[in-house]
C-alpha positions in Angstrom: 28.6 7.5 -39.6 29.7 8.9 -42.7 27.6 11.2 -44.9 25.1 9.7 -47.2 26.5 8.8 -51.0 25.1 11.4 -53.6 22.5 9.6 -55.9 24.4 9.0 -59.4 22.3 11.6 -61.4 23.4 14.6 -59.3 27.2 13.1 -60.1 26.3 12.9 -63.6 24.9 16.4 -63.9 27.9 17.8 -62.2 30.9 15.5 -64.9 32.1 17.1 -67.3 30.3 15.1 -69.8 26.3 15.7 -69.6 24.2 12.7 -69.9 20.7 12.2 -68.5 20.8 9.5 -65.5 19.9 6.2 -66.1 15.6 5.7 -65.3 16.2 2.4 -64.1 19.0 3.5 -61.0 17.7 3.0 -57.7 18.7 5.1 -55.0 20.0 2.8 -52.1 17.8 4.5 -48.9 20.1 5.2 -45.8 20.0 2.5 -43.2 17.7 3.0 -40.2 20.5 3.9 -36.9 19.0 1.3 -34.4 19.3 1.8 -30.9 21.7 -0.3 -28.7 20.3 -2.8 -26.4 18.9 -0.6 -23.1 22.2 -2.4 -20.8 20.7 -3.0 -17.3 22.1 -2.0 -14.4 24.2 -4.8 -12.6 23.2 -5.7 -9.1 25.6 -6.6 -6.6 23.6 -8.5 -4.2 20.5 -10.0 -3.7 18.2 -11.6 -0.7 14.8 -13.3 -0.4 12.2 -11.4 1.1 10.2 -12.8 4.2 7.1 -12.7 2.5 8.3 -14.8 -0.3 7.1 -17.8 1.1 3.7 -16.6 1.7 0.3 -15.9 -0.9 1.4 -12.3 -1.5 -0.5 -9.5 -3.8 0.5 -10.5 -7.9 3.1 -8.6 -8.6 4.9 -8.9 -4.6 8.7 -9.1 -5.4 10.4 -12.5 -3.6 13.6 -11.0 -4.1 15.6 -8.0 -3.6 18.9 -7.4 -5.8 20.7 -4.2 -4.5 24.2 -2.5 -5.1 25.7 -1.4 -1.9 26.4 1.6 -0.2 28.2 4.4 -0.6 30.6 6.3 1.3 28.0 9.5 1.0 24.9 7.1 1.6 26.5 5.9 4.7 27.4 9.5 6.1 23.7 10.8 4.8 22.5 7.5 7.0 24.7 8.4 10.0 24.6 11.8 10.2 20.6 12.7 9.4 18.3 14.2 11.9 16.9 11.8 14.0 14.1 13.2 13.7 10.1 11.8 11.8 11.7 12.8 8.8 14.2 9.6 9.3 12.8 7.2 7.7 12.1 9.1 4.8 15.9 9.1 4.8 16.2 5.7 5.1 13.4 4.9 2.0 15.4 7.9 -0.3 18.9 6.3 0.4 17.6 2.5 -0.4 15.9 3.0 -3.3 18.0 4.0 -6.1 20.1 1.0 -4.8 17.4 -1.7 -5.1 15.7 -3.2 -8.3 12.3 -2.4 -6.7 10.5 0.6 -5.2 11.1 -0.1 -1.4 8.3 2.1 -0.4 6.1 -0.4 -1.6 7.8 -3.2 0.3 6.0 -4.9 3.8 8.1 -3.0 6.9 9.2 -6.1 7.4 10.3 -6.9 4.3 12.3 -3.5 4.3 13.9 -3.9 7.5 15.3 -7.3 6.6 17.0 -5.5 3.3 18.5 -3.1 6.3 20.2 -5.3 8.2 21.2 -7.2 5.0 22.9 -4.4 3.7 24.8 -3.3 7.0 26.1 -6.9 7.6 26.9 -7.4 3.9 28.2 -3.8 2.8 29.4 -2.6 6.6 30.6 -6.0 8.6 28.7 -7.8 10.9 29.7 -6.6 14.1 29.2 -3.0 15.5 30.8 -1.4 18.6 28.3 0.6 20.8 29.1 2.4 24.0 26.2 1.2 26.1 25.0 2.8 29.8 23.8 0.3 32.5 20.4 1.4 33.4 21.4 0.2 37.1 24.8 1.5 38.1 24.7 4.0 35.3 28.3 3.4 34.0 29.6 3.2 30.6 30.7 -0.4 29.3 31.8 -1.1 25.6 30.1 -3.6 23.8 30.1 -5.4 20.6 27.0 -6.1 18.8 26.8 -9.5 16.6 24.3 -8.5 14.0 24.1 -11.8 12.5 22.6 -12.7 15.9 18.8 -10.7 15.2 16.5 -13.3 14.6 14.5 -13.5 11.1 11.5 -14.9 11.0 9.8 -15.2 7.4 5.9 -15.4 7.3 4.0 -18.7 7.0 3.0 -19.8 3.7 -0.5 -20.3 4.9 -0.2 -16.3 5.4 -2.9 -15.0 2.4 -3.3 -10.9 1.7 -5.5 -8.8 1.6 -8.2 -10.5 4.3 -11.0 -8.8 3.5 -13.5 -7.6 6.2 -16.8 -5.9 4.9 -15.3 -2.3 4.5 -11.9 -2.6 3.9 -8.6 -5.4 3.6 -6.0 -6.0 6.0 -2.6 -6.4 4.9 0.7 -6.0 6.4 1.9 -2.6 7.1 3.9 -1.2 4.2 6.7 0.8 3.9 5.1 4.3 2.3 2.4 4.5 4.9 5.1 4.0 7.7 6.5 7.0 6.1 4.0 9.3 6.2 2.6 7.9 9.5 6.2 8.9 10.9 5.6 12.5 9.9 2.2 13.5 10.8 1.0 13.8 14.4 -0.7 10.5 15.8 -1.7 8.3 18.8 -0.8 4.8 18.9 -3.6 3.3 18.2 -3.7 5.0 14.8 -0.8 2.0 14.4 -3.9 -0.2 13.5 -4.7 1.4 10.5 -1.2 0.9 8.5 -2.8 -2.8 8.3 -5.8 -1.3 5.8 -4.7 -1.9 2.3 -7.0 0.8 1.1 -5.3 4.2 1.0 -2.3 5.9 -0.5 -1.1 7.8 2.7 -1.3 7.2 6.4 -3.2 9.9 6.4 -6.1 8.2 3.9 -5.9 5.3 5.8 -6.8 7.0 9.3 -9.8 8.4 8.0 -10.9 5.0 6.9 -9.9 3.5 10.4 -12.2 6.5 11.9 -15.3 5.1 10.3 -15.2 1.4 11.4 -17.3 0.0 13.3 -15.5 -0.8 16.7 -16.2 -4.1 16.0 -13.2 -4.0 13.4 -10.4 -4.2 16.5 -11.2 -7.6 16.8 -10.5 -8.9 13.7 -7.5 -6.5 13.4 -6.0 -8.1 16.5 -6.8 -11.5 15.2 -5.0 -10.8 11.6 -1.7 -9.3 14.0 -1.4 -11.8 16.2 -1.2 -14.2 13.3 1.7 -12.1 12.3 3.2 -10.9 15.4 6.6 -13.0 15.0 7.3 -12.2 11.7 10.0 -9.9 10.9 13.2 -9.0 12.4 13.9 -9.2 16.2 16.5 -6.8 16.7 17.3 -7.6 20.7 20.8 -7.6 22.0 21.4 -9.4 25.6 23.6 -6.7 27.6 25.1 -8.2 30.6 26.7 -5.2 33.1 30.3 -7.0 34.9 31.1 -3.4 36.4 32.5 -4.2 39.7 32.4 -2.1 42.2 34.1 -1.5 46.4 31.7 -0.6 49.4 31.5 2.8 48.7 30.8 2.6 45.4 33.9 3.1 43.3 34.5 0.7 40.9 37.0 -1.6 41.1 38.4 -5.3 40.1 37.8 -7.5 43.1 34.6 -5.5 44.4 30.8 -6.4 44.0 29.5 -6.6 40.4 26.7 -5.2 39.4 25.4 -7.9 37.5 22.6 -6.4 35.7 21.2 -7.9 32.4 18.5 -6.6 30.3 17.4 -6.6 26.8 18.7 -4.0 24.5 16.6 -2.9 21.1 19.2 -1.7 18.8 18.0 1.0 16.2 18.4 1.1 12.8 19.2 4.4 12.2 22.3 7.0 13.0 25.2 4.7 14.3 23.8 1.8 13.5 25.1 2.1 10.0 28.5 3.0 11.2 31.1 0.7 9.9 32.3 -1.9 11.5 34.3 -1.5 14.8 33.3 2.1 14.9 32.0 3.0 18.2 29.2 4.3 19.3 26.9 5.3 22.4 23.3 3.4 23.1 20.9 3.0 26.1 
């Protein structure tokens, strides 16, 4: 923008010729510089939470839009410490990507965005390298990820359930968090359901002062919401053959073994696809 126009009696004063301005001249006021529209960021993708059929608290997002990966947020993904500090990672990663604050988001709810991402950013396959707990060799493998199962809540599912102390809800993502990090025992698991709290910490020191009555209506409200969420089980069959004295070979005895794998969603996991990896 140029500079302002000078106001015609200044010009005046300055010509050659003297002359008192005009009383009745207005000077025109500079226009007002108005901000540009705020632009909002673009999302790439977007998926429907598994709470969004149910009576969630006002405000409960039934849809997550997201931009995908990185190259540096997969390497941050694969290569972190596997440590209780993980799923910090995992939290600090996803949420400049998303449209919402993920530590806010149900644990179910966040690790449906997971596997949404890897499948729809890093392919839908992965290549582990995965031991037999029986013969104890080595057998490649690839993992269908569009295989988990996903099972969205009921919508007869209400929260919070109030009890006389406190609310039950589902566990959410920030208290998972902090419950990671701190020293626990397992059945301090049942107090990520308590809505109350800001911390997994907070929310301990509420569970501490129930009544022990409280366990059965806590058992009652996770039962009712035991099959919600993502399944992520992989069927590993073992068709190692092996000779009589043990070696293995093509026309010998297989081993035959088959078990349930849980695959993780962390380190490898978020290799792309076809990379391979090791699991157990």
């Amino acid at each position: 923008m140029g500079e302002p126009r000078k106001p015609a009696a200044v010009a005046a004063r300055r010509s050659a010729v003297s002359k008192r301005p005009d009383p009745g001249a207005r000077i025109q006021q500079v226009a007002p510089i108005v901000p540009e529209p705020e632009v909002h960021k673009a999302f790439q993708l977007h998926t429907t939470c598994l709470t969004a059929s149910a009576q969630m608290p006002d405000g409960y997002p039934k849809k997550i839009r997201c931009n995908p990966f990185t190259v540096g947020d997969i390497k941050t993904l694969v290569y972190a410490p596997q440590d209780e500090m993980y799923y910090e990672t995992l939290v600090n990663v996803f949420n400049p990507l998303c449209d919402v604050d993920v530590s806010q988001l149900t644990v179910i709810d966040f690790e449906a965005l997971i596997l949404f991402m890897r499948v729809n950013v890093c392919g839908p396959t992965s290549a582990y390298n995965i031991t037999c707990s029986k013969c104890g060799k080595v057998s490649p493998a690839i993992v269908n990820l569009r295989q988990f199962k996903l099972t969205s809540l009921p919508s007869t599912y209400s929260e919070p359930k109030k009890l006389e102390t406190i609310s039950l809800g589902l566990p959410r993502v920030y208290a998972r968090m902090t419950y990671e990090r701190i020293n626990n025992v397992d059945m301090d698991r049942w107090a990520l359901h308590i809505m109350e709290g800001n911390s997994a910490e907070e929310k301990i020191k509420l569970f501490d002062k129930q009544d022990p009555g409280v366990f059965e209506d806590m058992m009652k409200f996770s039962k009712a919401v035991a099959d919600a969420g993502v399944d992520p089980t992989w069927p590993f069959h073992c068709r190692k053959k092996f000779d009589a004295d043990g070696h293995e070979s093509s026309t010998g005895e297989p081993c035959d073994f088959q078990e349930d794998l849980v695959v993780p969603f962390r380190g490898q996991f978020f290799l792309p696809e076809h990379t391979s990896g090791d699991t157990k």
